[in-house]
C-alpha positions as CSV (number, residue, x, y, z in Angstrom):
1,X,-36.0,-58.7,74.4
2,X,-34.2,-59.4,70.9
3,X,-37.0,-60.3,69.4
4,X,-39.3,-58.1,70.9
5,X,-36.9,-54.8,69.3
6,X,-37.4,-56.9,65.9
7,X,-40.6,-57.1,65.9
8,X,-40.9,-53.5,67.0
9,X,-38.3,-52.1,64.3
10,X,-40.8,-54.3,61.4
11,X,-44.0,-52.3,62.8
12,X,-42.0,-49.0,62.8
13,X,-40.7,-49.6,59.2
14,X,-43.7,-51.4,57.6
15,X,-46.4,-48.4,59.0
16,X,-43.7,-45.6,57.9
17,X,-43.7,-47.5,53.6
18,X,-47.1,-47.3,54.1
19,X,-47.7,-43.7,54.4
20,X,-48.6,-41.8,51.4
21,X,-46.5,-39.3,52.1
22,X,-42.7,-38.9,52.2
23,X,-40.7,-39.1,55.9
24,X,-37.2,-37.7,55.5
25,X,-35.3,-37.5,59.5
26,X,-32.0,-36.1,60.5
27,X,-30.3,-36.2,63.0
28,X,-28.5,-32.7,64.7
29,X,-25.1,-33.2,62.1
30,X,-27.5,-33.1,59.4
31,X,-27.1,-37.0,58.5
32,X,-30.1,-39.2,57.5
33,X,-31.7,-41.8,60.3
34,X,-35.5,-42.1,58.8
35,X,-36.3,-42.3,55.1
36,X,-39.5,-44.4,53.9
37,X,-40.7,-45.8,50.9
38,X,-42.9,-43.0,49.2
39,X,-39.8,-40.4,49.8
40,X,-37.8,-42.5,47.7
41,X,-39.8,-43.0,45.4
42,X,-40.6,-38.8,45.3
43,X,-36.8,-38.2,45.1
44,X,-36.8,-41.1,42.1
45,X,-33.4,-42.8,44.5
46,X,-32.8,-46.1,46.5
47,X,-33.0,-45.9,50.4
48,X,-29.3,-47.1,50.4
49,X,-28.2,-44.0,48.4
50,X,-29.5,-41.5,51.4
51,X,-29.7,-43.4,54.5
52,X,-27.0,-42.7,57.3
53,X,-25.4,-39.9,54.7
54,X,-25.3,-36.3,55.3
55,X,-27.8,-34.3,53.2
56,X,-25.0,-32.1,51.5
57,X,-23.5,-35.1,49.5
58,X,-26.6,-36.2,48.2
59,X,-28.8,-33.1,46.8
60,X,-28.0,-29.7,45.5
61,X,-29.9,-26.9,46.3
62,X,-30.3,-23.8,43.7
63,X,-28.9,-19.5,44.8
64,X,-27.1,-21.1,47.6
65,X,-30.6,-22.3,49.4
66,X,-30.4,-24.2,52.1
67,X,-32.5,-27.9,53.0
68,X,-35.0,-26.8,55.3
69,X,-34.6,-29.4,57.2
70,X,-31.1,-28.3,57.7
71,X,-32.9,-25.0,58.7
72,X,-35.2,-27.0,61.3
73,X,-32.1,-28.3,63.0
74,X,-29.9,-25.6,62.4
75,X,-32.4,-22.9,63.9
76,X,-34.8,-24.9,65.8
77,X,-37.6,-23.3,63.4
78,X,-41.0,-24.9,62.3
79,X,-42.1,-24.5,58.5
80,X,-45.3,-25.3,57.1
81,X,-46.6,-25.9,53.2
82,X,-43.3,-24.3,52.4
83,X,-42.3,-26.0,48.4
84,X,-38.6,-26.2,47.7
85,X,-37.1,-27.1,44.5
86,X,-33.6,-29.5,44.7
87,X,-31.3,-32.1,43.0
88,X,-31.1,-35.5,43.9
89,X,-27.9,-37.2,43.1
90,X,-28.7,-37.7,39.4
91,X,-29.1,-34.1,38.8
92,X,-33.0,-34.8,38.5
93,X,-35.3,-31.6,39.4
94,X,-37.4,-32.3,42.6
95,X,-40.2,-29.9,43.7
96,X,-42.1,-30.7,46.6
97,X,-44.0,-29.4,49.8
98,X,-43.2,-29.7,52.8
99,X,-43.7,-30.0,56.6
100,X,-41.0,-29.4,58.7
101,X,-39.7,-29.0,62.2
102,X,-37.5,-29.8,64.7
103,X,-36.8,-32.7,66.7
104,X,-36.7,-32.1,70.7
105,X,-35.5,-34.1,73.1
106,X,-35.3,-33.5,77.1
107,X,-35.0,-29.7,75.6
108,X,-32.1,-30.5,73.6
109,X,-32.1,-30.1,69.5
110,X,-31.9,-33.7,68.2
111,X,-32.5,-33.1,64.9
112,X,-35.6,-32.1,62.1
113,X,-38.2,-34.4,60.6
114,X,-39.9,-33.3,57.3
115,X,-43.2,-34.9,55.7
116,X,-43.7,-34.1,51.8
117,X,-45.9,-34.2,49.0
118,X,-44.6,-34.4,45.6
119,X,-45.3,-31.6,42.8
120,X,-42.7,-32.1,40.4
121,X,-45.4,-33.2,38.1
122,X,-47.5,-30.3,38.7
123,X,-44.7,-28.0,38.6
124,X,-43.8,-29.3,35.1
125,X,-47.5,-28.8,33.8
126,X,-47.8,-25.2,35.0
127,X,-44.5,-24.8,33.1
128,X,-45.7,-26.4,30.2
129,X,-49.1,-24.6,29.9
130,X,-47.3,-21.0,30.8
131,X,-44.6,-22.0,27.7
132,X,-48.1,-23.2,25.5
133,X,-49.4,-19.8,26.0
134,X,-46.2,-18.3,24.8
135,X,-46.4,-20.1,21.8
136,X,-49.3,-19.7,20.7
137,X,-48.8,-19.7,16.7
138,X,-50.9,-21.1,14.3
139,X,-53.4,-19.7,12.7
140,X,-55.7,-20.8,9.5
141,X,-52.8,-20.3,7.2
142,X,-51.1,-22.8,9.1
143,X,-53.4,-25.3,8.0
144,X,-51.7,-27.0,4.9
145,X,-54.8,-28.6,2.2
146,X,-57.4,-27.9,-0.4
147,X,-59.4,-31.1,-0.1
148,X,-62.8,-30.5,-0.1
149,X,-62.6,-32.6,3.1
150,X,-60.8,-30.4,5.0
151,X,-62.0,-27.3,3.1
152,X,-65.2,-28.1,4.8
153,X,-64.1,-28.3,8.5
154,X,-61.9,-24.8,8.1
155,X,-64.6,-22.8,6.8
156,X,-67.0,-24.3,9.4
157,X,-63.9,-23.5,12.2
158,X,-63.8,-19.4,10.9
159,X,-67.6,-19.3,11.7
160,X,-67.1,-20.6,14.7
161,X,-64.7,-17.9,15.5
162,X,-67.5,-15.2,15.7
163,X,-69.4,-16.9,19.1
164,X,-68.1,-17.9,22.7
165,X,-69.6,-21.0,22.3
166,X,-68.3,-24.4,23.6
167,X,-66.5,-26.4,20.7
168,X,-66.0,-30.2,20.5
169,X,-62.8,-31.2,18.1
170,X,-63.7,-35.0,17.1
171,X,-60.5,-36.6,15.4
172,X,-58.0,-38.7,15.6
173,X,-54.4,-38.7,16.7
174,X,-52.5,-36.9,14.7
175,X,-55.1,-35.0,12.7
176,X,-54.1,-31.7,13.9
177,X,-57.0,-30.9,16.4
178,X,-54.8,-28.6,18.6
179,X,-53.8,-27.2,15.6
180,X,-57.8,-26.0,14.5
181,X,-58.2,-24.8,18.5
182,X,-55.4,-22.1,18.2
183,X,-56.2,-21.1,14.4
184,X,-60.0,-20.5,16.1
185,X,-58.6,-19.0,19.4
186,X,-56.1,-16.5,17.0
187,X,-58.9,-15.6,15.3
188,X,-61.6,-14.6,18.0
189,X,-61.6,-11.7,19.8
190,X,-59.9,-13.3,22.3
191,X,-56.3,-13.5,20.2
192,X,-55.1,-10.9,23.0
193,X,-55.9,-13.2,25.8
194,X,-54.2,-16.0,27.3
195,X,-54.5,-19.5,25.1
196,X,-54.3,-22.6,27.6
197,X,-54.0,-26.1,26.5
198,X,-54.1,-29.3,28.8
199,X,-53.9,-32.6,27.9
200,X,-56.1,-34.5,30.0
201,X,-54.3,-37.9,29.8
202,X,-51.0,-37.0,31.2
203,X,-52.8,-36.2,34.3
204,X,-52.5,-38.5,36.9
205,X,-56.5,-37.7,38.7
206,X,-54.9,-36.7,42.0
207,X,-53.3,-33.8,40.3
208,X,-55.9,-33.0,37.7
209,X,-59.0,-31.5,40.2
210,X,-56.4,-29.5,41.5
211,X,-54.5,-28.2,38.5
212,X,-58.0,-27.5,36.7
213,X,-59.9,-26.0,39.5
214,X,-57.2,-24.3,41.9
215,X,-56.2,-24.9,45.3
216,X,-56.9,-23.7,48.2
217,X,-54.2,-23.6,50.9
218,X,-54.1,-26.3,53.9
219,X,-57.1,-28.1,51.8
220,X,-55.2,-31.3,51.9
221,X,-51.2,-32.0,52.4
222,X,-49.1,-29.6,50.7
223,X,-51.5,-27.9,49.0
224,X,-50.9,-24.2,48.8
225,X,-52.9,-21.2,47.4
226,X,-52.8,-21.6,43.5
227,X,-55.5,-20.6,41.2
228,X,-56.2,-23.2,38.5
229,X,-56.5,-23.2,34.6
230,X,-60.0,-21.6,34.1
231,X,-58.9,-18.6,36.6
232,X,-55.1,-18.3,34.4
233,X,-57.2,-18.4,30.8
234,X,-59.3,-15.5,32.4
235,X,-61.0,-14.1,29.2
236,X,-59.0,-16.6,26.8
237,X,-59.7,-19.7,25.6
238,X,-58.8,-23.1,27.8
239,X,-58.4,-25.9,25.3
240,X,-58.9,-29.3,27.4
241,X,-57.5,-32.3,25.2
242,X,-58.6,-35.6,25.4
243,X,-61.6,-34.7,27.1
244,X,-62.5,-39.0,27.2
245,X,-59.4,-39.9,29.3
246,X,-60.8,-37.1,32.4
247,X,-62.3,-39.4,35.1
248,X,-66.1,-39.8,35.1
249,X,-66.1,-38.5,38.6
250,X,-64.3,-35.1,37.4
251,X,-66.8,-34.7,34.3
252,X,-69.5,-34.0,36.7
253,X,-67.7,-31.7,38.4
254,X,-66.5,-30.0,35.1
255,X,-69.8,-29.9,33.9
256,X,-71.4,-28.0,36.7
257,X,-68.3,-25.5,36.9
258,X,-69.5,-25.1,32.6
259,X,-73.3,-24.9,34.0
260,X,-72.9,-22.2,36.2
261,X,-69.8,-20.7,34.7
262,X,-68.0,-20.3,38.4
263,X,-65.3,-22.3,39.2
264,X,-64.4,-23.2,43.0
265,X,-60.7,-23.9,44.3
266,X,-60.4,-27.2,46.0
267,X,-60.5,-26.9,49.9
268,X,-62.7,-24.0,49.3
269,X,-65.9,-22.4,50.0
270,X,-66.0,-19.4,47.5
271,X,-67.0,-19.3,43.9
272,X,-65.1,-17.2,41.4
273,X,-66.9,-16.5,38.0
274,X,-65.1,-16.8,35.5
275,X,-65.1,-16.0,31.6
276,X,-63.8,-18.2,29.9
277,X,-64.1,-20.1,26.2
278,X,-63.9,-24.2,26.3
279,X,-62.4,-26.2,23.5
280,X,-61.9,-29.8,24.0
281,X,-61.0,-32.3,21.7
282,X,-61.8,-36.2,21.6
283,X,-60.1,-38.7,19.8
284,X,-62.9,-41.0,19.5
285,X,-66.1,-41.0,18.4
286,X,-68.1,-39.3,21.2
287,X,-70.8,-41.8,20.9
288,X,-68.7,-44.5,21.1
289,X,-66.9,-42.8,23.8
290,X,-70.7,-42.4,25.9
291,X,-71.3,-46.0,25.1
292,X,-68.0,-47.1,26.8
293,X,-68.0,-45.2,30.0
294,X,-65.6,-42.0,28.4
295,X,-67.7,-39.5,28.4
296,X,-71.0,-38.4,30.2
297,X,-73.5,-37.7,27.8
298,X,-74.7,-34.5,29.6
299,X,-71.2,-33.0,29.1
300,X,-70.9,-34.2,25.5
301,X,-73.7,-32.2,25.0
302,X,-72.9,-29.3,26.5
303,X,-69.3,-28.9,24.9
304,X,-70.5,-30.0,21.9
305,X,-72.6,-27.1,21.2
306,X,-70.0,-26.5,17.9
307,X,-69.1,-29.8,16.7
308,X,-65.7,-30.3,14.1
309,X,-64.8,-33.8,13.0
310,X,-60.9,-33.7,11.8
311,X,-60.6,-35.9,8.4
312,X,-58.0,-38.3,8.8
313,X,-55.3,-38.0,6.2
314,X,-56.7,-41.3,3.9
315,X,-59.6,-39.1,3.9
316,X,-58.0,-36.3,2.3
317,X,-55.5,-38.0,0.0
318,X,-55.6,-35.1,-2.2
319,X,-53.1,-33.2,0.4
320,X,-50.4,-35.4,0.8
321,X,-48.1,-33.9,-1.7
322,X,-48.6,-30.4,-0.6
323,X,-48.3,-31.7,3.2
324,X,-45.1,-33.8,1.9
325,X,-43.6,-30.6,0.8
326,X,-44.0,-28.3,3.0
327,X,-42.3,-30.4,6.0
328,X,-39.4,-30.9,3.3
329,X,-39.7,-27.1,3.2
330,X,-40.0,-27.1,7.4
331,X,-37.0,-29.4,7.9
332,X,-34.7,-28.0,5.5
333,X,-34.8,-24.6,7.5
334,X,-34.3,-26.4,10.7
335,X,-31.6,-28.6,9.8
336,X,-29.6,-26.0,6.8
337,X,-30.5,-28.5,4.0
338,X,-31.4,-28.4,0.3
339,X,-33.7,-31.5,-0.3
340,X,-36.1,-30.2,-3.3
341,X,-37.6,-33.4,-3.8
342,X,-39.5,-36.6,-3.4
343,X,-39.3,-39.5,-5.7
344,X,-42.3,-39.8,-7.7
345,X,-42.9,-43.4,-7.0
346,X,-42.9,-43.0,-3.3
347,X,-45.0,-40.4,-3.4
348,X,-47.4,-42.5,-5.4
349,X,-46.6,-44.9,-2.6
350,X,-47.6,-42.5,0.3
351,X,-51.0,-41.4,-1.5
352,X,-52.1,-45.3,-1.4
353,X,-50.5,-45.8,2.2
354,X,-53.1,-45.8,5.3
355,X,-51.9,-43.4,7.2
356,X,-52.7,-45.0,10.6
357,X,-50.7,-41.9,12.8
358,X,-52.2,-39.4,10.3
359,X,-50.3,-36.3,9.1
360,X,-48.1,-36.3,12.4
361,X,-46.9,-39.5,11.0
362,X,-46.4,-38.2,8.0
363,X,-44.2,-35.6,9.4
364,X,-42.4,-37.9,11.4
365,X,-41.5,-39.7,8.2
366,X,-40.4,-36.8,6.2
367,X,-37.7,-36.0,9.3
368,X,-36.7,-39.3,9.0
369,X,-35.9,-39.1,5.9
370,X,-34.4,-36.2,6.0
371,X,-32.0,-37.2,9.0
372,X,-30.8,-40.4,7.0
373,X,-30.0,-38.1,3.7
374,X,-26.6,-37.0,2.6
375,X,-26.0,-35.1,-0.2
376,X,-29.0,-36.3,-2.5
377,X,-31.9,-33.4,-3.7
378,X,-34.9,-36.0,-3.9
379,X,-36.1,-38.3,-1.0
380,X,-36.3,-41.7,-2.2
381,X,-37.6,-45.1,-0.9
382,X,-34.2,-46.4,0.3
383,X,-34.0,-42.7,2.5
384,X,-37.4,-43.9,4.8
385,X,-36.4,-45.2,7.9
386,X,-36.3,-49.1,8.0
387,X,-39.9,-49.6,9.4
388,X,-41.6,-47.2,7.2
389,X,-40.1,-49.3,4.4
390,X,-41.6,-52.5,6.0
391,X,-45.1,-51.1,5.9
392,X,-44.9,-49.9,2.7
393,X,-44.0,-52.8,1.2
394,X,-47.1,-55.2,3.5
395,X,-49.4,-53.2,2.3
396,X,-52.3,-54.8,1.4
397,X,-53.4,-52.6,-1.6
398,X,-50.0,-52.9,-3.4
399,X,-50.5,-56.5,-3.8
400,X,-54.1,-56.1,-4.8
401,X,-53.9,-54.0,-7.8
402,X,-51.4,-53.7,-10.2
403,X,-51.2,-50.3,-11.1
404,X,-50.2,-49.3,-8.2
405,X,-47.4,-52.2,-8.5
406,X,-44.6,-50.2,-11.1
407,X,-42.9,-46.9,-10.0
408,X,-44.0,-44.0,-11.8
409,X,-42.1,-44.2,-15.5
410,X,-41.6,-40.6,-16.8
411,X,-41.0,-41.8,-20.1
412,X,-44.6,-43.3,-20.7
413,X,-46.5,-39.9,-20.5
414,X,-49.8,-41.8,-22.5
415,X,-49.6,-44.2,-19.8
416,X,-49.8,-41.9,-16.6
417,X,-50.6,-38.4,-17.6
418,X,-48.7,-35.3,-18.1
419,X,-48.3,-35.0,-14.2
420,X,-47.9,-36.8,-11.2
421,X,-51.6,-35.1,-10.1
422,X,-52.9,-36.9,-13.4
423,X,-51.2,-40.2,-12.3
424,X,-52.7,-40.2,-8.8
425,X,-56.4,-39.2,-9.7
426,X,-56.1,-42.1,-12.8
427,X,-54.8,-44.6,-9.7
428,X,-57.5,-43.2,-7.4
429,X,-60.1,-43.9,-10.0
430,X,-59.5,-47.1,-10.9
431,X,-58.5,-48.2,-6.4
432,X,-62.2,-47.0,-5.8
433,X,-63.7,-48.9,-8.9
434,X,-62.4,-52.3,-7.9
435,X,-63.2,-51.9,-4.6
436,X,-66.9,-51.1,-5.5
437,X,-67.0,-53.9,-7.9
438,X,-65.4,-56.3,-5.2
439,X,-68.6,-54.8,-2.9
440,X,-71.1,-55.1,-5.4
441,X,-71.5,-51.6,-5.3
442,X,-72.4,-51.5,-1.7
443,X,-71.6,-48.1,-0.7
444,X,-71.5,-48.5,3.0
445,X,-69.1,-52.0,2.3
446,X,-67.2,-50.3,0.1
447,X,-66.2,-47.1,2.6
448,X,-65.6,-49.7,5.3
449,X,-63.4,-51.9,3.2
450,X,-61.5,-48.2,1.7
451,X,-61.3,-47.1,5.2
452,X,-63.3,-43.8,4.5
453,X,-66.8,-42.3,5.0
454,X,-70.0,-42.9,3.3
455,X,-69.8,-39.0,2.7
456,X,-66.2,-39.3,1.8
457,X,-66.6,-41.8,-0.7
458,X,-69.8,-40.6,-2.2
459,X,-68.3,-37.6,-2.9
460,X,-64.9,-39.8,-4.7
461,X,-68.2,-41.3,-6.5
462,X,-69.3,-38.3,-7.9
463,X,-65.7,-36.6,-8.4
464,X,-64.6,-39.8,-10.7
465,X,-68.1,-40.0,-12.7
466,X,-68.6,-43.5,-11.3
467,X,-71.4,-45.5,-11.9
């Protein structure tokens, strides 16, 4: 009979872990007897820490709520797709929805069982996306450069203000493509509306249909009635980000809801039109990205009915100083500083670096700086944070040619120009020239080995009057 209880128990507890949903049980004194895998994992705490303890010295409950599964027991009352917010015994934010009722037995009031879904996650996205729309700030003027290469993609960006047309933001991480969407969103004539942005990656896909599209209430487990981002960016502009990370399998369904310009809640069987102006950004190139299973080629088409390819930041050398400056100018205001300056070796040192994280990364580095500074005006080499100082140093180009070897003299004007602008366009010329000499001027070898475009470096070409 031992054994047979065992073997029982091992059923009961293996088929409750393997429920994809959490099972919370108390008994009538409000003490834990059931609590399965998936609820602690929800709750983010060990079985140990909430098994056989009462509810109240575990979680917290915000305005003097009560557990509603205290409520179950307590009042003998069944609630369904009810979501309650709590604490769990780190002080960790919990939202979830639940299931709950009662526990009868031989009419007496046992105690409560509760089944939940988990939508902490989604909780914190809506949050996020409600706080984006808030702060919705940038604008053209917040775009920092006179390059011609990103010259090019602004002006293009301000005609593309004047149409509702779908827009397709090609560039790397870091390049600022969020950045472009708002300046054309606070441009449009739809500045007044709401601005949405989602990142499409930081989605798990059982969350994402739902989030995007709305849901319906009792269409699965939880869900509850919640319109989704196209029906909150109502006459606005819903920017989706990373548009190559959405599942295949959610592109076509994004595509028809594009298509036919209706949207329909999961669990649903009504359409809502909609009005609404898509911007979605890639950070790869879309062939590429059609090539490798990313992105349907039907939908790149249809978003990419405006087309803007970011520069990366070795692309547009030219603004690095003027970038450089204005986050001096950025973090001095939000830390109560009075740095005026960058050395002018490392700043000849940052115009030859790559650039890999683009002009996030350059930000990143100027705060670092900044952070490790005491009482100095000028940033200097020794104020980078140790790693940046590493890559600096490896870099392949610094090795390569001399020139860019010695730290800017100021004394030895005939040397390097009047200005530090003279210095970098005279180190510019003569980076490009050995690399076209090593590549026999071969133009497409050449941009590949300079890590630039043929357009790019054509243009660098022309600029320097080389031959």
């Amino acid at each position: 009979m031992n054994n047979f209880l065992k073997r029982m128990n091992y059923y009961y507890d293996k088929v409750l872990d393997e429920i994809d949903a959490g099972v919370h049980v108390i008994d009538e004194g409000g003490n834990t007897v059931i609590y399965n895998r998936k609820m602690a994992e929800i709750e983010g705490m060990a079985k140990a820490d909430v098994l056989y303890k009462n509810l109240h010295d575990v979680f917290s409950f915000e305005h003097n709520e009560e557990s509603r599964l205290l409520e179950a027991v307590e009042k003998g009352i069944k609630i369904e797709n009810a979501k309650q917010s709590y604490y769990n015994n780190q002080g960790l934010e919990i939202t979830t929805v639940n299931h709950t009722l009662p526990i009868f037995y031989e009419n007496e009031r046992i105690g409560a069982m509760e089944i939940a879904r988990d939508i902490t996650k989604l909780e914190k996205l809506i949050r996020e996306n409600r706080q984006q729309r808030e702060e919705t700030r940038f604008t053209f003027q917040s775009i920092i450069g006179h390059s011609p290469a990103i010259s090019d993609v602004i002006e293009a960006s301000k005609r593309a203000t004047r149409t509702d047309s779908s827009i397709l933001i090609i560039g790397d991480t870091g390049t600022g493509k969020e950045l472009f969407a708002q300046s054309i969103h606070n441009a449009s004539e739809r500045a007044h509306k709401p601005f949405i942005s989602q990142n499409c990656a930081a989605i798990p896909d059982n969350l994402i249909e739902g989030l995007l599209f709305g849901t319906k209430k009792g269409a699965f487990t939880g869900a509850i009635e919640r319109p989704g981002l196209f029906e909150e960016a109502e006459g606005g502009t819903l920017l989706l980000d990373e548009i190559n990370s959405l599942n295949i399998h959610l592109q076509a369904k994004l595509l028809r809801v594009l298509q036919e310009k209706k949207v329909r809640r999961v669990g649903d069987t009504r359409d809502r039109s909609f009005n609404v102006r898509i911007i979605a950004t890639i950070n790869e190139d879309p062939i590429e990205a059609i090539t490798n299973g990313h992105l349907r080629k039907d939908l790149y088409y249809r978003l990419g009915v405006v087309s803007l390819s970011i520069p990366p930041l070795k692309e547009r050398r030219e603004d690095i100083e003027k970038l450089a400056y204005h986050f001096i100018h950025k973090y001095n205001e939000k830390f109560a500083m009075g740095v005026k300056d960058i050395d002018p070796s490392l700043l000849s040192n940052f115009f030859h670096y790559e650039w890999p994280g683009n002009v996030r990364e350059l930000e990143h580095l100027i705060e670092g700086a900044m952070n490790l500074i005491e009482y100095e005006e000028s940033i200097t080499y020794h104020h980078l944070p140790f790693h940046y100082r590493h890559r600096l140093q490896s870099q392949p180009f610094l090795k390569k040619e001399k020139v860019f070897d010695h730290p800017v003299d100021s004394n030895k004007h005939e040397h390097i120009g009047h200005t530090l602008n003279d210095y970098l366009t005279k180190a510019e010329r003569h980076f490009i020239q050995q690399a076209l000499i090593r590549n026999q001027h071969h133009i497409t070898n050449t941009a590949k080995e300079l890590g630039m475009s043929r357009q790019n470096l054509q243009y660098r070409i022309k600029k320097h009057r080389l031959t």
